[in-house]
C-alpha positions as YAML, in Angstrom:
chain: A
units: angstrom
residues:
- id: 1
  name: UNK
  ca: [108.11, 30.15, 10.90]
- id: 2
  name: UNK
  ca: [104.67, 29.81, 9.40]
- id: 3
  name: UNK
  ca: [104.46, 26.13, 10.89]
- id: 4
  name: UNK
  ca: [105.09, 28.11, 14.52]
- id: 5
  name: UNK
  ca: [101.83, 30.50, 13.07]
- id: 6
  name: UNK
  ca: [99.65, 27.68, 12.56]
- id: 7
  name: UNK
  ca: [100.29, 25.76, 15.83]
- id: 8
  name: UNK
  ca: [99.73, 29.21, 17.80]
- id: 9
  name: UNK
  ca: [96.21, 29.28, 16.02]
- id: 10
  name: UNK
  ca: [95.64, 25.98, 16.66]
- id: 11
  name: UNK
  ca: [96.40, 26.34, 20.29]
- id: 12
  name: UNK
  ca: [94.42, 29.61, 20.93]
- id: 13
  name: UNK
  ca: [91.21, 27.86, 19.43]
- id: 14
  name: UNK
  ca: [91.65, 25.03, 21.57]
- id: 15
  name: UNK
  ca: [91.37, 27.11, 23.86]
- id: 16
  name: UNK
  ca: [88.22, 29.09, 23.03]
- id: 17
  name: UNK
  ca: [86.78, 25.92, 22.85]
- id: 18
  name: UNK
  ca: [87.49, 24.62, 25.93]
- id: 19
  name: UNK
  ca: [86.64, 28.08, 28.01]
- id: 20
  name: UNK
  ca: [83.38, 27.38, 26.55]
- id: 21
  name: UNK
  ca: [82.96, 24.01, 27.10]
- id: 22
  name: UNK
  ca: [83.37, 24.70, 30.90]
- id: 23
  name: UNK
  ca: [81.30, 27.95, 30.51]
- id: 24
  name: UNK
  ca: [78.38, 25.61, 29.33]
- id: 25
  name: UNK
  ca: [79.27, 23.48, 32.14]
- id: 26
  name: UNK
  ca: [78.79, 25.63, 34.67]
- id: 27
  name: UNK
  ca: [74.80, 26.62, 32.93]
- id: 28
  name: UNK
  ca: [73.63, 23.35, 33.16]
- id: 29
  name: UNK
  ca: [74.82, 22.60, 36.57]
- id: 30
  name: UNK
  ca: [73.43, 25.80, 37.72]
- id: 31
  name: UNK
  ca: [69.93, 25.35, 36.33]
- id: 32
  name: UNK
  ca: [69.85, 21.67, 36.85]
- id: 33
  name: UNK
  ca: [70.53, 19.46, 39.83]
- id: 34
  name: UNK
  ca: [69.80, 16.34, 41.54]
- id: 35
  name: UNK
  ca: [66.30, 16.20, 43.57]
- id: 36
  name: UNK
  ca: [66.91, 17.05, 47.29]
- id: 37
  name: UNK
  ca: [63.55, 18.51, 48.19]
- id: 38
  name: UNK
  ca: [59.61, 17.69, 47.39]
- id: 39
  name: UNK
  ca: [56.87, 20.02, 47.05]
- id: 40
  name: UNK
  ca: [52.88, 19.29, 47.47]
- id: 41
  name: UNK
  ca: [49.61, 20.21, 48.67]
- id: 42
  name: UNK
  ca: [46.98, 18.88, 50.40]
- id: 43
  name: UNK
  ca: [43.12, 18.92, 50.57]
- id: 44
  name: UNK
  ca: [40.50, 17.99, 52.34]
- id: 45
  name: UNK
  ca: [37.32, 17.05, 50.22]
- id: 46
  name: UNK
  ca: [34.07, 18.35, 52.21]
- id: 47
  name: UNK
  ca: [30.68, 17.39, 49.94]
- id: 48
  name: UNK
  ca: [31.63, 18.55, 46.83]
- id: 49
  name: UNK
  ca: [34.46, 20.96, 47.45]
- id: 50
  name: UNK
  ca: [38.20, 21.15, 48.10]
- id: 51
  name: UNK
  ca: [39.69, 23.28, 50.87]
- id: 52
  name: UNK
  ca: [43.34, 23.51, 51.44]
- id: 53
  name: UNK
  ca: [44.05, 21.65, 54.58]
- id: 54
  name: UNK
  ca: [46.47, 22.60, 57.48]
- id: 55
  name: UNK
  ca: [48.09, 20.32, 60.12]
- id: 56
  name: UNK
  ca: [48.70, 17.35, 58.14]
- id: 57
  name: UNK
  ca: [51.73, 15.52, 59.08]
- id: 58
  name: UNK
  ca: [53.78, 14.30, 55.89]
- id: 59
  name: UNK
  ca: [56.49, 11.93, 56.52]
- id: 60
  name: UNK
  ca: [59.31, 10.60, 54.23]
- id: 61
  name: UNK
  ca: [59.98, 7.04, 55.04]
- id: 62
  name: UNK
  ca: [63.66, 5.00, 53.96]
- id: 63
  name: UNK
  ca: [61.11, 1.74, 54.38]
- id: 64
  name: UNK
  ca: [58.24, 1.12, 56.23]
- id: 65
  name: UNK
  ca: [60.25, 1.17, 59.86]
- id: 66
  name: UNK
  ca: [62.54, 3.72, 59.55]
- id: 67
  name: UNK
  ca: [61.80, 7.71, 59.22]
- id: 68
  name: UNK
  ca: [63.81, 9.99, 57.02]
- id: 69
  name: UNK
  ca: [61.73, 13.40, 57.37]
- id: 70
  name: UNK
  ca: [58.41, 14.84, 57.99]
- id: 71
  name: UNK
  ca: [56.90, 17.91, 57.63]
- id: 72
  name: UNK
  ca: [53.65, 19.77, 58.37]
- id: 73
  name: UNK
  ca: [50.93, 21.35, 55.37]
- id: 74
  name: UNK
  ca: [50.58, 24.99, 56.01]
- id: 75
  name: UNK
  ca: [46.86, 26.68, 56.19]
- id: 76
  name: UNK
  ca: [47.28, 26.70, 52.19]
- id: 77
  name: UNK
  ca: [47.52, 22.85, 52.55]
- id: 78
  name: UNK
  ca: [51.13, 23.40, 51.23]
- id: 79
  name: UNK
  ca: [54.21, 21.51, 52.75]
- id: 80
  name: UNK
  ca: [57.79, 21.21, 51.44]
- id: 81
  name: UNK
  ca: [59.68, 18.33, 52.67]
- id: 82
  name: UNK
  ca: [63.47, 17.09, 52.10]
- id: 83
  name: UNK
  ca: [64.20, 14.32, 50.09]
- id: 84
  name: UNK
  ca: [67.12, 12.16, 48.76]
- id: 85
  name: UNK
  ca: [67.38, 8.83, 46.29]
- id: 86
  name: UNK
  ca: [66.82, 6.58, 49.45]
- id: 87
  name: UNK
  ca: [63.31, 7.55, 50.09]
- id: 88
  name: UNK
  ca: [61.13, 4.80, 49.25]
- id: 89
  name: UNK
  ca: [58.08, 5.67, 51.25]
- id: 90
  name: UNK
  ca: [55.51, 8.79, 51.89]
- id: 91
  name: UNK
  ca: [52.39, 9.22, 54.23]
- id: 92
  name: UNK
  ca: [49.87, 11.58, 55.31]
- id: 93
  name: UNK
  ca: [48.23, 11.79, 58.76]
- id: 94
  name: UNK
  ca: [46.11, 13.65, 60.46]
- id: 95
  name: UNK
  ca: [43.37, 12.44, 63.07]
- id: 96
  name: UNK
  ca: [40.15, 11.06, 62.31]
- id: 97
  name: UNK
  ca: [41.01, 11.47, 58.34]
- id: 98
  name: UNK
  ca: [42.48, 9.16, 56.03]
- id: 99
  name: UNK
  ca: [43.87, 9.58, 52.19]
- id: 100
  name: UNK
  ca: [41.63, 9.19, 49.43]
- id: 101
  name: UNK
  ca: [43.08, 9.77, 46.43]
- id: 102
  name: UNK
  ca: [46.72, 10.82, 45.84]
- id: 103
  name: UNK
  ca: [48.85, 11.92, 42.62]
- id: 104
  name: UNK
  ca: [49.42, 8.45, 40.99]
- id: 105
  name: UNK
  ca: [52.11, 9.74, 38.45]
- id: 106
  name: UNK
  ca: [54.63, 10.25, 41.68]
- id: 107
  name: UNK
  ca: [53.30, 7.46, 43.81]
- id: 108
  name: UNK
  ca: [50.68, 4.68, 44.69]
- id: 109
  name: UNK
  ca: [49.11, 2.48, 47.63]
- id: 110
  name: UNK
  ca: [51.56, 0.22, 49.32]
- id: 111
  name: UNK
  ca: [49.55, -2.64, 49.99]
- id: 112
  name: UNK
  ca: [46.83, -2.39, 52.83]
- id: 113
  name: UNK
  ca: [49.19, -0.18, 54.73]
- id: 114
  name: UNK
  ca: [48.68, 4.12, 55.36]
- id: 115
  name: UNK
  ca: [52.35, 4.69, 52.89]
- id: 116
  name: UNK
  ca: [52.46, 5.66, 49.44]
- id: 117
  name: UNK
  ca: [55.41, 4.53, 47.25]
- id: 118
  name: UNK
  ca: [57.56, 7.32, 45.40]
- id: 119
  name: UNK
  ca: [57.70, 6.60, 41.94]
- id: 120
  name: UNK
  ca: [61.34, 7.29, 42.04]
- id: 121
  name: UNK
  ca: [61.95, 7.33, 37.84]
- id: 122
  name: UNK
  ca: [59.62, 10.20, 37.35]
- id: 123
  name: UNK
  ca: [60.91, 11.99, 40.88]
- id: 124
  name: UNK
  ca: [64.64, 11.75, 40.25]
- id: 125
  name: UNK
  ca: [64.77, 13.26, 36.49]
- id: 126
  name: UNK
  ca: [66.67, 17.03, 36.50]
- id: 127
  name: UNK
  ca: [65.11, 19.37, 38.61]
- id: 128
  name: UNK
  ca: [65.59, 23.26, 38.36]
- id: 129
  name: UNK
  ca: [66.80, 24.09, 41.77]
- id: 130
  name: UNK
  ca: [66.47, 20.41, 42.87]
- id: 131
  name: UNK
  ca: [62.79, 21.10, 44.26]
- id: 132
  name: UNK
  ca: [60.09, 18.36, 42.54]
- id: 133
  name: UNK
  ca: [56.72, 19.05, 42.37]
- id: 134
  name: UNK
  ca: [54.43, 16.42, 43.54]
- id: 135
  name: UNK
  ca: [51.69, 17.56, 41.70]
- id: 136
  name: UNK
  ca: [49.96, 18.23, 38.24]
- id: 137
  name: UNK
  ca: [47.97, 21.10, 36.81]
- id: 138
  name: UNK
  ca: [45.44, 20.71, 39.38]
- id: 139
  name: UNK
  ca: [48.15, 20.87, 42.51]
- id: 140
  name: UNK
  ca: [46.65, 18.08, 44.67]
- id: 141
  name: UNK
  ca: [49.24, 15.92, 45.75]
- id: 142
  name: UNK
  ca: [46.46, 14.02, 48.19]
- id: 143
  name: UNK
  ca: [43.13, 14.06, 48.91]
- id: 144
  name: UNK
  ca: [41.59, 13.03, 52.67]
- id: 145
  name: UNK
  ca: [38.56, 13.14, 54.04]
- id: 146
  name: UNK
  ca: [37.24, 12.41, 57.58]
- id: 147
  name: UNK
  ca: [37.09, 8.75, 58.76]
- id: 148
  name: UNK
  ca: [35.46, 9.11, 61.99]
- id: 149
  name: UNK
  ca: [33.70, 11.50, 63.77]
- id: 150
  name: UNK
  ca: [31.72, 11.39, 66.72]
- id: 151
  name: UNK
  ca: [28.02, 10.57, 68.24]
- id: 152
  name: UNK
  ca: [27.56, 12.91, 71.48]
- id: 153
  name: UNK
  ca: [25.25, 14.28, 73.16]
- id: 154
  name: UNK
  ca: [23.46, 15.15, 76.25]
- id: 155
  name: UNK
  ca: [21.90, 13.53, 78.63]
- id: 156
  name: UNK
  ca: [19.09, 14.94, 81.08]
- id: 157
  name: UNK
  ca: [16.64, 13.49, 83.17]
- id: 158
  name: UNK
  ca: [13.07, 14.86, 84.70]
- id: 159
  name: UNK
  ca: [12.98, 15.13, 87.64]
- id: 160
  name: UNK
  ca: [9.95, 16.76, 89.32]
- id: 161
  name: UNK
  ca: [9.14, 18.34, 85.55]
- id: 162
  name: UNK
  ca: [12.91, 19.83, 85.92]
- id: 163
  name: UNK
  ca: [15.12, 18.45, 83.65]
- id: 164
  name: UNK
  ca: [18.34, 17.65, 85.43]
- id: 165
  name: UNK
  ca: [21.77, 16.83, 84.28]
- id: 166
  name: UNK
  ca: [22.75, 13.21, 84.84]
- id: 167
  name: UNK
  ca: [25.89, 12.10, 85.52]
- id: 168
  name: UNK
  ca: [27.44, 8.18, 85.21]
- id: 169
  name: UNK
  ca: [24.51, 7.62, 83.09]
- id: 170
  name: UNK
  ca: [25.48, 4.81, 80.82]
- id: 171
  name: UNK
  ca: [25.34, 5.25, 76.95]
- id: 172
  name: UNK
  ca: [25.91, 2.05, 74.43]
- id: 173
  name: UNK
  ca: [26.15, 2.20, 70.94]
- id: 174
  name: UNK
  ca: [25.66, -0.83, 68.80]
- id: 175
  name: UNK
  ca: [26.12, -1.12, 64.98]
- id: 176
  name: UNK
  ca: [27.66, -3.61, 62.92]
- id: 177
  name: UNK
  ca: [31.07, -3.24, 64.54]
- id: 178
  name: UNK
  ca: [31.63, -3.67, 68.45]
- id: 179
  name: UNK
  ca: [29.41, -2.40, 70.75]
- id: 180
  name: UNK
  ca: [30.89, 1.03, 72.34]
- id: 181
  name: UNK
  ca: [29.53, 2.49, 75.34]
- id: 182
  name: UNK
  ca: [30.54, 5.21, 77.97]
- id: 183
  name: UNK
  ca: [29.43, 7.34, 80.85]
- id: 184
  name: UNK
  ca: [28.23, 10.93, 80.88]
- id: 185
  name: UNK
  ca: [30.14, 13.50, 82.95]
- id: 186
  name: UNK
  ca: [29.08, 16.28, 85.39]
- id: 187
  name: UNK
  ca: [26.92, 17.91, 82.85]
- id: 188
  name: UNK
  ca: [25.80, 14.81, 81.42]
- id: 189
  name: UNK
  ca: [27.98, 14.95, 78.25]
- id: 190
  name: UNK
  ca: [29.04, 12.34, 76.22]
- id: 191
  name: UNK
  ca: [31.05, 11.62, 73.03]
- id: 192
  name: UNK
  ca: [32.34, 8.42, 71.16]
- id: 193
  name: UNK
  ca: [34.64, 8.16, 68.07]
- id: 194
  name: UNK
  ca: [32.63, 6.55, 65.54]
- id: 195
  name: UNK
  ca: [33.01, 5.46, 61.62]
- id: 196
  name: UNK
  ca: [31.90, 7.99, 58.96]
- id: 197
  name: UNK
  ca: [28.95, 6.48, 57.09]
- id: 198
  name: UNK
  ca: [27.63, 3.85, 60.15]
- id: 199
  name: UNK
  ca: [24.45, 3.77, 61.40]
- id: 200
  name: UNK
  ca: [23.82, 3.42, 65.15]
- id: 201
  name: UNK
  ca: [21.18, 2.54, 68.28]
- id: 202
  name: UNK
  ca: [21.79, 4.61, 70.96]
- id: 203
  name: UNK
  ca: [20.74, 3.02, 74.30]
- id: 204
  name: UNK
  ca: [20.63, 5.40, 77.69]
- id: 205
  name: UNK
  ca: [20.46, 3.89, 80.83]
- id: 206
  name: UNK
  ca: [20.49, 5.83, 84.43]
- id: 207
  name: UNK
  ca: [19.39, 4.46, 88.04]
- id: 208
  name: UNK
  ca: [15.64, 5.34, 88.72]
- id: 209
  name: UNK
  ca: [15.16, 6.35, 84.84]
- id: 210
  name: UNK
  ca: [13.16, 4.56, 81.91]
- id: 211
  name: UNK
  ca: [15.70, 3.29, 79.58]
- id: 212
  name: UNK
  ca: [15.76, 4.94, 75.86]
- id: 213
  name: UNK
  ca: [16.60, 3.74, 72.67]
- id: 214
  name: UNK
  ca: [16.86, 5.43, 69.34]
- id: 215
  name: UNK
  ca: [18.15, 3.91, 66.06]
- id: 216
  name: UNK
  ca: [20.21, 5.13, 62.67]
- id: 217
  name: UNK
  ca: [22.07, 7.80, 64.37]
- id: 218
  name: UNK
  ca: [24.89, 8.81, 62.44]
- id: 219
  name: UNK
  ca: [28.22, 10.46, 63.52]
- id: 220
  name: UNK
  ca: [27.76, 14.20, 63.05]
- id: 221
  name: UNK
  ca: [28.67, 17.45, 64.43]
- id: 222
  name: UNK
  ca: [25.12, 17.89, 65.43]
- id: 223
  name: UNK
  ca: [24.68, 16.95, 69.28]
- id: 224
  name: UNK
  ca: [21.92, 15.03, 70.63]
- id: 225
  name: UNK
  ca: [19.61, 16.48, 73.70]
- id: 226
  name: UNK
  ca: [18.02, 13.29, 75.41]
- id: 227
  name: UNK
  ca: [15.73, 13.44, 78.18]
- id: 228
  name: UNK
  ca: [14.98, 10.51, 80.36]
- id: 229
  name: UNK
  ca: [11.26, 10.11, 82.28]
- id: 230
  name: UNK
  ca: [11.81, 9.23, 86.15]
- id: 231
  name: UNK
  ca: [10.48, 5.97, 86.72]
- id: 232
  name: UNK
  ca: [7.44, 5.79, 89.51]
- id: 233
  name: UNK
  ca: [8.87, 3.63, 93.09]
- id: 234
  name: UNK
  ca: [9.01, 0.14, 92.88]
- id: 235
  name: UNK
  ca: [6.89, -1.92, 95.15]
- id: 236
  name: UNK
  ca: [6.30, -5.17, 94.20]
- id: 237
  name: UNK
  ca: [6.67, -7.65, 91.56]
- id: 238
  name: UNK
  ca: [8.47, -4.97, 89.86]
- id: 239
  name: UNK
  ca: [5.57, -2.78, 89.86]
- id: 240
  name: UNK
  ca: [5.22, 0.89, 90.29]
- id: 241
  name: UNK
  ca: [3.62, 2.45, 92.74]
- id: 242
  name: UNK
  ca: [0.26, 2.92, 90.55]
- id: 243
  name: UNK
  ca: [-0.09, -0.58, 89.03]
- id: 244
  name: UNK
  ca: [0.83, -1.59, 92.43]
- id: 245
  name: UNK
  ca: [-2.61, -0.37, 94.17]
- id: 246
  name: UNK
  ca: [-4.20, -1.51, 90.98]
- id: 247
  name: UNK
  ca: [-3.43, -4.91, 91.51]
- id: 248
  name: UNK
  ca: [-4.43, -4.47, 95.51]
- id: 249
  name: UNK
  ca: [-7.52, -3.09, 94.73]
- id: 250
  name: UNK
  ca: [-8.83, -5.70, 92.17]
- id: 251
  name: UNK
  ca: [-7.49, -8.19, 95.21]
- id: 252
  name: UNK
  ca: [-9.67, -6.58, 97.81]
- id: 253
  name: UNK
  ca: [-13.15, -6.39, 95.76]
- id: 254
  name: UNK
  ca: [-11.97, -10.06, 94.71]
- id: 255
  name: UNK
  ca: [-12.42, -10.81, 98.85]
- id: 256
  name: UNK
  ca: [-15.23, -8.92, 99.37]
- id: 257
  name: UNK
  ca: [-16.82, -11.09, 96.74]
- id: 258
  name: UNK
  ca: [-15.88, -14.21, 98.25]
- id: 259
  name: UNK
  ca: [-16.73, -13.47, 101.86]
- id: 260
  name: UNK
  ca: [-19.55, -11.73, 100.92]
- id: 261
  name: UNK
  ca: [-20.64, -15.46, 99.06]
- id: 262
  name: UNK
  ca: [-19.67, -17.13, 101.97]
- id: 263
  name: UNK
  ca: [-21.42, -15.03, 104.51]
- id: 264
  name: UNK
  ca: [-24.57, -16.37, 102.18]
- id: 265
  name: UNK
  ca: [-24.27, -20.15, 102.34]
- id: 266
  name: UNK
  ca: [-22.18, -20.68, 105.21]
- id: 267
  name: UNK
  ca: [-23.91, -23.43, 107.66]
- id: 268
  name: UNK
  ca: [-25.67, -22.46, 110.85]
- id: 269
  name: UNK
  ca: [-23.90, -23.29, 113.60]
- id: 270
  name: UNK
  ca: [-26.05, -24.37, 117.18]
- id: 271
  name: UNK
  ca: [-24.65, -25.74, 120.50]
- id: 272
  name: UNK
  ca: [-21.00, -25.52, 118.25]
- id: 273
  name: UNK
  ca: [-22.55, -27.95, 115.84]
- id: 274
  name: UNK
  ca: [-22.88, -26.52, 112.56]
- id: 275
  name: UNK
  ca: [-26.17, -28.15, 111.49]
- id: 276
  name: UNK
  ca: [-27.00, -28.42, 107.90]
- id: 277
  name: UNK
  ca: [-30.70, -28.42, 107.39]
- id: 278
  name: UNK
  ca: [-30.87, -30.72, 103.99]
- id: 279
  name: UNK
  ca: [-34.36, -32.35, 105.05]
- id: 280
  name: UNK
  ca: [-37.34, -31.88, 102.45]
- id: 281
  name: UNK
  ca: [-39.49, -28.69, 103.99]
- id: 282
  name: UNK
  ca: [-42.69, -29.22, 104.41]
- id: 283
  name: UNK
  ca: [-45.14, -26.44, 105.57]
- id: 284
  name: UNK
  ca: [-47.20, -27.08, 108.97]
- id: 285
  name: UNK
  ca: [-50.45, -26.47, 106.77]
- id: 286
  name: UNK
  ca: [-49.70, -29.30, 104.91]
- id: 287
  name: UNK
  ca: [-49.34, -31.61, 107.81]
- id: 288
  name: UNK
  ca: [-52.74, -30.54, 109.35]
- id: 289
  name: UNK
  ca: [-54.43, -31.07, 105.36]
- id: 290
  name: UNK
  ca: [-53.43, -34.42, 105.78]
- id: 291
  name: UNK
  ca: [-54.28, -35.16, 109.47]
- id: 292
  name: UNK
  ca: [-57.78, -34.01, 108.64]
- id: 293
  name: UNK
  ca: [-58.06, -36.39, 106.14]
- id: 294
  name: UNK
  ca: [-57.13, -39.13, 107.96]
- id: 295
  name: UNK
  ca: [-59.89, -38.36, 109.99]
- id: 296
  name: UNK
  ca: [-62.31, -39.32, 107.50]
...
């Protein structure tokens, strides 16, 4: 009888014990989980501040080909994206920027390409709810900044003291990289995509315009307002009109001069003989002097 007492104790704490193992159980897996989603934010660094930045297109990548997820930062710069253990890869786009810094405890640079690889040992660790945060105390997950920007501008010409919107004129920038050039539209407006930090020589050309040049222009928001001077009519040997009557008008004093010299020593002409008269002149005086003294 009292061994029948003991093993009915015995069996009821068993029993506790396991109701409370599984009770335990059930905590854990309800506070902690496997990762299945990522958290971040991203910036955009402007001089020396940090604005939240919206738009930015965050991809999860299984390798460098093949696309798992992407998402898109909200106007807090915030974006929340889905994730799994076969993630490898994650990138950050948005036009004319590119990443400069990034959260190097969850991931780094993959080689000279635009992905970042997930540091999958610190990602994959319990989460509460499953959501990682891809960020520290400072909540940056990435940094970008502008790449390129543009050089535009535009382009008038005077005509008549009025200056007039040209259209087709040609604009050419040159810097250390490719020369880029385009063509203004109706109102004379231009634009080219350029590097952030390059120095350029902007070179206008238009039909019946002097060309213009102007160096260490450098992509900006600010426009520029160039006006072209009409070029005077061509007449000859690429002449305008005013050095052209110049040059006819030192030509005609320069034959005046000559005829005038040769109206002066030309030969006299008799019978339609011109007769030059080289003989030594001697005066009739003379001759009767020395008649006279013959004479005697």
């Amino acid at each position: 009888m009292r061994w029948r007492l003991y093993s009915a104790a015995l069996l009821m704490l068993l029993a506790a014990l396991s109701i409370s193992s599984l009770a335990v159980s059930d905590d854990v897996s309800a506070d902690e989980s496997a990762v299945n989603e990522l958290r971040g934010y991203v910036y955009e660094f402007q001089g020396e501040n940090l604005t939240p930045m919206a738009n930015v297109k965050v991809t999860m990548w299984l390798d460098v080909d093949t696309v798992f997820n992407t998402a898109t930062t909200d106007k807090n710069g915030l974006f929340m994206t889905a994730y799994d253990e076969s993630v490898t890869f994650i990138s950050f786009e948005k036009e004319q920027y590119s990443v400069t810094s990034c959260y190097e405890v969850d991931m780094s640079p993959y080689g000279q390409t635009s992905l970042y690889k997930l540091n999958r040992d610190a990602i994959e660790a319990k989460e509460t709810g499953g959501v990682h945060n891809l960020y520290g105390d400072m909540k940056q997950t990435a940094i970008m900044m502008r790449a390129t920007s543009t050089i535009s501008g535009y382009i008038t010409g005077n005509v008549n003291g009025m200056a007039t919107a040209l259209k087709g004129a040609s604009v050419t920038l040159t810097s250390m990289y490719a020369p880029q050039s385009t063509k203004t539209d109706d109102n004379g407006y231009f634009e080219v995509v350029c590097s952030i930090g390059t120095p350029y020589q902007v070179t206008v050309q238009a039909g019946g315009f002097v060309d213009y040049s102007i160096g260490n222009i450098y992509p900006s928001e600010e426009q520029l307002y160039i006006t072209l001077a009409e070029k005077s009519h061509e007449v000859i040997l690429g002449l305008d009109l005013v050095h052209t009557l110049e040059l006819f008008g030192c030509l005609l004093l320069l034959l005046i001069a000559l005829t005038t010299i040769y109206l002066i020593k030309r030969p006299e002409k008799e019978g339609g003989i011109f007769i030059v008269n080289d003989a030594v002149h001697q005066s009739p005086s003379g001759d009767e002097d020395e008649d006279e003294d013959d004479q005697f």
